[in-house]
N, C-alpha and C positions, 0 to 999 in steps of 0.2 A: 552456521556458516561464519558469524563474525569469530564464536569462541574458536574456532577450528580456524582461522585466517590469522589474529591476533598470532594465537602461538607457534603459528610457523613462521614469525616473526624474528626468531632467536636463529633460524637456519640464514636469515639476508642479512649482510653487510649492510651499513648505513641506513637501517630499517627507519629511521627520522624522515631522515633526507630524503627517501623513497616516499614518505606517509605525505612529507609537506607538498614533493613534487605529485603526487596522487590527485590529491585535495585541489590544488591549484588546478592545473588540468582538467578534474571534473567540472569546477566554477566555470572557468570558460568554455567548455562545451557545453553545459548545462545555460550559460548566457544564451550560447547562440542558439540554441535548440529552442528559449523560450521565445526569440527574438523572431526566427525563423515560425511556428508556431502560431505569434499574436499578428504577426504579417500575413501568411495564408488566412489569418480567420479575418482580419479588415479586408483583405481582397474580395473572400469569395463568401462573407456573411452566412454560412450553411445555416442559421435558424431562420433568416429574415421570409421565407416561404412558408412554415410549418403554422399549422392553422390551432395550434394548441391553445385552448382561451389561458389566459393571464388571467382574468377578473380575479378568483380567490388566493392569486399565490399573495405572499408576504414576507419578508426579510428576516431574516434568522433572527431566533433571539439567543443564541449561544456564543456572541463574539465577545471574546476575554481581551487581556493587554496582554503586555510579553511578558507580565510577572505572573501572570496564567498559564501560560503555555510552559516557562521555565518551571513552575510549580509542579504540571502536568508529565514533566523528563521523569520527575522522581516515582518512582511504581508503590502505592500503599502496600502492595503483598509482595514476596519474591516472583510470584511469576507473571503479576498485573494483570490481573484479572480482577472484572468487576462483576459486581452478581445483584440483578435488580429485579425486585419484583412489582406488581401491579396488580390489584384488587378491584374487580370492577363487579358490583353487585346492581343483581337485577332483581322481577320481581319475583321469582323462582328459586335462582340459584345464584351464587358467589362462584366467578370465575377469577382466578390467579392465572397473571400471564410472569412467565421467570423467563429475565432474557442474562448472557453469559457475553460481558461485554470486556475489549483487551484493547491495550493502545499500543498499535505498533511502536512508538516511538520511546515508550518506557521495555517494551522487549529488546530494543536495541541498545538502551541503556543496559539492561539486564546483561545480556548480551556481550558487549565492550568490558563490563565492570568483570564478568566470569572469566573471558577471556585476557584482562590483563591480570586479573590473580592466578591464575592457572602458568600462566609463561612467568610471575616473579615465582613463584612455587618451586617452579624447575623439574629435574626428575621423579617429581615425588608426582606430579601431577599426570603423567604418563597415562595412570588407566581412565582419568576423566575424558581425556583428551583424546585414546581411543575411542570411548565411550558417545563423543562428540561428533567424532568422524563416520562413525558407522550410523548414529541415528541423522549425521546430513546423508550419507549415502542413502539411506531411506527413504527422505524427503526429498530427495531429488527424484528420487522416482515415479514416488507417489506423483508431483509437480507434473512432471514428464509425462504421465497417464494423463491429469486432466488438464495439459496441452493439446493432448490426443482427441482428446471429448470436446475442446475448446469451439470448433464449428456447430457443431450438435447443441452445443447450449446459445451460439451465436443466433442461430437459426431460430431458436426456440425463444430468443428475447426479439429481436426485429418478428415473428409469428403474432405476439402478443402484442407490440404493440400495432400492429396492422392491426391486430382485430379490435385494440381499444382504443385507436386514436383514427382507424382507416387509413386507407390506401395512400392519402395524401400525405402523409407521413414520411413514404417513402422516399420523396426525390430529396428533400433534406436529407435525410439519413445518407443516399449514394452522394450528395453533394460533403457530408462530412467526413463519410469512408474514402473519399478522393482525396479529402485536404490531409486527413493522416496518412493515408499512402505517400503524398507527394511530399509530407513534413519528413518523414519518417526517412525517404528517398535523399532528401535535402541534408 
């Protein structure tokens, strides 16, 4: 979507002036959405009922500074993906767990960088840029299917946690499905 946004860039007038009035506009709505938000959840507290023990939680230990997270823009591989495994030996057998991990925020990097080389490109870049548009056409579908499924899976996570945390679970949970509704409404 970004490389395919980027380069239809070349089609609008004042495409700056458009980018900067974008950006600013998002900020402020994005303020008042978070404002709106941290206001419904002082009001109506949705976890202060939920009988989940605290005893064993504990505070991450993965908090970086901002020369970490700007570290973390740039993608090791072109497509940023990370690929980790784990060896855990018993007294029988050696199990390997391989997990396939990606940081959206270096795809969007990836992203931005394809899609402004592709518009300074110009005509030449044409078949990628098909190429782009047809596999978002794809992906929006695919998206659009498991929107379609999205209750089904909804149902299937509030299920589980009924059965693993019981029933009192629930009025939280409608008390926080209320405050997104109403943020959301907001």
């Amino acid at each position: 979507a970004l490389i395919v946004s980027i380069t239809q860039l070349r089609h609008v007038a004042n495409a700056a002036r458009l980018a900067v009035q974008t950006l600013v506009w998002f900020a402020i709505t994005a303020l008042i959405s978070v404002l709106i938000g941290i206001g419904i959840g002082v009001l109506t507290n949705p976890g202060s009922s939920a009988t989940i023990s605290l005893e064993g939680a504990r505070a991450s230990g993965t908090q970086g500074s901002w020369l970490d997270f700007l570290k973390s823009l740039v993608p090791a591989n072109f497509l940023g993906l990370e690929v980790s495994s784990r060896v855990t030996p018993s007294a029988d057998t050696v199990s390997v767990a391989t997990s396939l991990n990606f940081n959206v925020l270096q795809l969007v990097v990836i992203g931005i960088a394809l899609g402004a080389a592709a518009l300074a490109v110009g005509a030449k870049a044409e078949p990628f840029v098909k190429l782009a548009q047809s596999t978002l056409e794809i992906f929006q579908k695919l998206v659009w299917w498991i929107i379609l499924l999205a209750p089904v899976g909804t149902a299937a996570l509030i299920g589980k946690a009924i059965a693993t945390y019981g029933w009192d679970l629930l009025a939280p949970l409608g008390v926080f499905a209320l405050d997104v509704y109403l943020g959301c409404a907001l």
